[in-house]
C-alpha positions as CSV (number, residue, x, y, z in Angstrom):
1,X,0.0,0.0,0.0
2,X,1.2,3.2,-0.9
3,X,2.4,5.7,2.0
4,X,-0.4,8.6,2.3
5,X,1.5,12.2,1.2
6,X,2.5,14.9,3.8
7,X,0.4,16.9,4.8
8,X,1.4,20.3,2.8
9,X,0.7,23.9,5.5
10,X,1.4,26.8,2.8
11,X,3.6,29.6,5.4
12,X,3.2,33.2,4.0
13,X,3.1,36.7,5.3
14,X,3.7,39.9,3.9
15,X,6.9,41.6,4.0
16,X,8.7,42.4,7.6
17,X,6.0,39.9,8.8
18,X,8.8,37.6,10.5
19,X,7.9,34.9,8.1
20,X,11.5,33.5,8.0
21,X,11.8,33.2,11.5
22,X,8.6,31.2,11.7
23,X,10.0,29.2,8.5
24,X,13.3,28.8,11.2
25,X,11.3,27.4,14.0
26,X,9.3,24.7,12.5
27,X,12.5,23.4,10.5
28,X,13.6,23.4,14.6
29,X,10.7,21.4,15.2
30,X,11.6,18.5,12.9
31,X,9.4,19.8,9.6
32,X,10.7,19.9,6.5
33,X,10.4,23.7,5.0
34,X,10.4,24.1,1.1
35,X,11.8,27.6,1.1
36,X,10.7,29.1,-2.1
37,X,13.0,32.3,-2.0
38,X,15.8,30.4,-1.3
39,X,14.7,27.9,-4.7
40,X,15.0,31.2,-6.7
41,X,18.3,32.4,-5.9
42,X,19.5,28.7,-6.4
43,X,18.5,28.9,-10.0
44,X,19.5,32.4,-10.5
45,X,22.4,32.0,-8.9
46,X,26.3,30.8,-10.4
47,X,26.0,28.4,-12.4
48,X,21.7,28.3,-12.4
49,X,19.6,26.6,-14.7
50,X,17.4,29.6,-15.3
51,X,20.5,31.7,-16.3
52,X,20.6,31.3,-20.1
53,X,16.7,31.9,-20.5
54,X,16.9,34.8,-18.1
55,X,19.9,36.5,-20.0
56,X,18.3,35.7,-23.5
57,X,14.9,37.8,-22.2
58,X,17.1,40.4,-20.3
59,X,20.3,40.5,-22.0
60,X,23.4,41.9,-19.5
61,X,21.0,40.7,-16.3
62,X,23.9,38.1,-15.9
63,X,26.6,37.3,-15.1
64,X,29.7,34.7,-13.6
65,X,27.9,35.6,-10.2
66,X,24.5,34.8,-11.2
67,X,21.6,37.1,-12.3
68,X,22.8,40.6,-11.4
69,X,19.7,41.4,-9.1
70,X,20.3,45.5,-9.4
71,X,20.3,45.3,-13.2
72,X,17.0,42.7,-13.4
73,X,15.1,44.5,-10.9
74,X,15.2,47.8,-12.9
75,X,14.7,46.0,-15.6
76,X,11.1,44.4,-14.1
77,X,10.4,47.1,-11.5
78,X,6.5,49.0,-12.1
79,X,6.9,47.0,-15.5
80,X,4.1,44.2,-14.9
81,X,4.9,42.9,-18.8
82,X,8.8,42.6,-17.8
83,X,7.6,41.0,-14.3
84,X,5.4,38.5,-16.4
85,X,7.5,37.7,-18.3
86,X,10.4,36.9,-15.7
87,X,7.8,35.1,-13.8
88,X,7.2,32.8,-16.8
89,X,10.8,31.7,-16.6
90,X,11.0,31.2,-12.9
91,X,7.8,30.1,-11.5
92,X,7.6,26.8,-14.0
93,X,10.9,25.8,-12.5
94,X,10.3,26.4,-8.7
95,X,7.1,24.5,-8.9
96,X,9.4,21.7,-10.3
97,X,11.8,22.0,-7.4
98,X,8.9,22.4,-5.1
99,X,7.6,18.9,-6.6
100,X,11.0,17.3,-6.0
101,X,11.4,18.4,-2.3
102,X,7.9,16.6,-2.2
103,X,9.3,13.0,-3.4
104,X,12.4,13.4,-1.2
105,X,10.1,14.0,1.9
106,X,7.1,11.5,1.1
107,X,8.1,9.9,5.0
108,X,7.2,13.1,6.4
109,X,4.1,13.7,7.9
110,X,3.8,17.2,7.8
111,X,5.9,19.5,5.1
112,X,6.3,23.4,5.0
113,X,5.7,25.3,1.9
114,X,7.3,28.9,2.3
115,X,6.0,30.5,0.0
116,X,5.8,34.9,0.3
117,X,3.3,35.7,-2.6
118,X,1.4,32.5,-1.7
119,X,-2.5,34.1,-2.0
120,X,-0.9,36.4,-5.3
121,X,0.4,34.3,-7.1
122,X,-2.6,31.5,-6.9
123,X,-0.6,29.1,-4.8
124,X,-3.0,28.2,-1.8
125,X,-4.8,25.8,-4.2
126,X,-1.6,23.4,-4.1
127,X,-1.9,23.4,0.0
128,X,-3.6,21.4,2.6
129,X,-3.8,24.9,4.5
130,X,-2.4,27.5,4.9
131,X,-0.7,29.8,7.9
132,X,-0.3,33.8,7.8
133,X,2.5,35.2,9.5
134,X,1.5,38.7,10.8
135,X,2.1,41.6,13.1
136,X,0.7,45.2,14.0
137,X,1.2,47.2,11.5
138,X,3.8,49.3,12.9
139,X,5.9,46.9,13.9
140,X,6.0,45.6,10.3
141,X,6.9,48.9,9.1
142,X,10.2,49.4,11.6
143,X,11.3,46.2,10.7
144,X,11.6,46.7,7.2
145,X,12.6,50.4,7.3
146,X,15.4,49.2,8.9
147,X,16.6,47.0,5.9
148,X,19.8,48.2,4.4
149,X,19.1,49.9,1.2
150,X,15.3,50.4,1.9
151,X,12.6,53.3,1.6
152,X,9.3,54.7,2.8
153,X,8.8,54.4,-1.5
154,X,10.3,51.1,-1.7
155,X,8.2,50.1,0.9
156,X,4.8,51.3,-0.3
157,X,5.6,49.6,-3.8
158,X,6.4,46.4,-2.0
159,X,3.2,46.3,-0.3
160,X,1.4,47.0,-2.9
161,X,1.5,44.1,-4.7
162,X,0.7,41.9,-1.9
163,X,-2.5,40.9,-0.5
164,X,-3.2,43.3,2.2
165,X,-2.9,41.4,5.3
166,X,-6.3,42.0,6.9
167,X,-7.3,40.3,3.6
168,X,-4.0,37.7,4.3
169,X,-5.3,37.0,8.0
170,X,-9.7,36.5,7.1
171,X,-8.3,33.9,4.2
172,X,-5.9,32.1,6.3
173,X,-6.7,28.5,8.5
174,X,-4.0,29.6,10.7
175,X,-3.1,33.3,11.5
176,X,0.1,33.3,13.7
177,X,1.3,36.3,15.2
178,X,4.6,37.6,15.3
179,X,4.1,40.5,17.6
180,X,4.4,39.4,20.3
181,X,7.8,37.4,22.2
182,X,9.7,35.2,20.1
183,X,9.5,32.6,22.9
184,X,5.5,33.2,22.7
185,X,5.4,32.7,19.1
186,X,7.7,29.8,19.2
187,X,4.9,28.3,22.0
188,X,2.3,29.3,18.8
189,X,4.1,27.2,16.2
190,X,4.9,24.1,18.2
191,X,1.6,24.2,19.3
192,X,0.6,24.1,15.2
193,X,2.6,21.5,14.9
194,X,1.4,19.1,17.6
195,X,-2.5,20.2,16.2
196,X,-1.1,19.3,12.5
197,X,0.5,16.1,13.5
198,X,-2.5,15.4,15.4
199,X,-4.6,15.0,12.3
């Protein structure tokens, strides 16, 4: 008899949600995390399989290091046919590494997909449920204005092409929140995990 598949909990959050350090604490816990993000710069980075289709639809984007992320980003930023037409390239191939962790993790009862544009980009249909990573407002907003390199206008674009995450929270099975301790939210996601495991 074949083994039943993992259960598959889809992670997201907006950004400065603290969706990587939830990501962090149930690969702690034992559970395998398929961290999309990490996927892309794989195959952007040296030596990456999406290099030569990336280069042929935005020539001098690459490079020996990879896809030069400066030069691709201007070439796709508030350009949604550019952004198309990258995401044609790269979401095909992520889906096929997201397939593969899959396979290698068939023992597991419980896998993590982290996945950031997760409700944008149509991928809560491939999930068993899914989990939003949020916190007040505010507190989202200090955390990323203190990235290196990042704006009040970089900000507002960002957030703009993500579902708002009132919207986020009412569509999620699981809303966990990051504003509070990290010991508390740590209680929050073992606590998931025992539910999930559960059944």
């Amino acid at each position: 008899m074949s083994r039943a598949k993992p259960f598959i909990l889809g992670l997201t959050g907006s950004i400065g949600m603290g969706k990587s350090a939830v990501a962090a604490m149930f690969a702690d816990l034992g559970v395998p995390v398929f961290d999309a993000d990490a996927a892309v710069h794989r195959l952007q980075g040296p030596g990456g399989l999406l290099l030569p289709a990336i280069e042929a639809a935005f020539p001098g984007s690459t490079g020996p290091g990879g896809v030069d992320r400066g030069r691709l980003g201007a070439a796709v930023f508030g350009n949604a046919a550019a952004l198309a037409r990258l995401e044609a390239i790269v979401h095909p191939a992520v889906a096929e590494e997201r397939r593969a962790f899959v396979l290698a993790n068939n023992g597991a009862s419980l896998v993590v997909f982290d996945i950031p544009l997760l409700f944008e980009k149509g991928g809560a249909k491939g999930v068993d449920a899914v989990a939003v990573v949020s916190a007040p407002a505010e507190a989202q907003r200090v955390r990323v204005l203190a990235r290196p390199g990042m704006t009040e206008e970089k900000f507002g674009a960002i957030l703009a092409l993500q579902t708002p995450d009132a919207e986020k929270r009412a569509r999620a099975d699981y809303v966990i929140d990051t504003g509070t301790s990290l010991a508390e939210t740590r209680t929050t996601v073992a606590a998931l995990v025992d539910r999930l495991l559960a059944g």
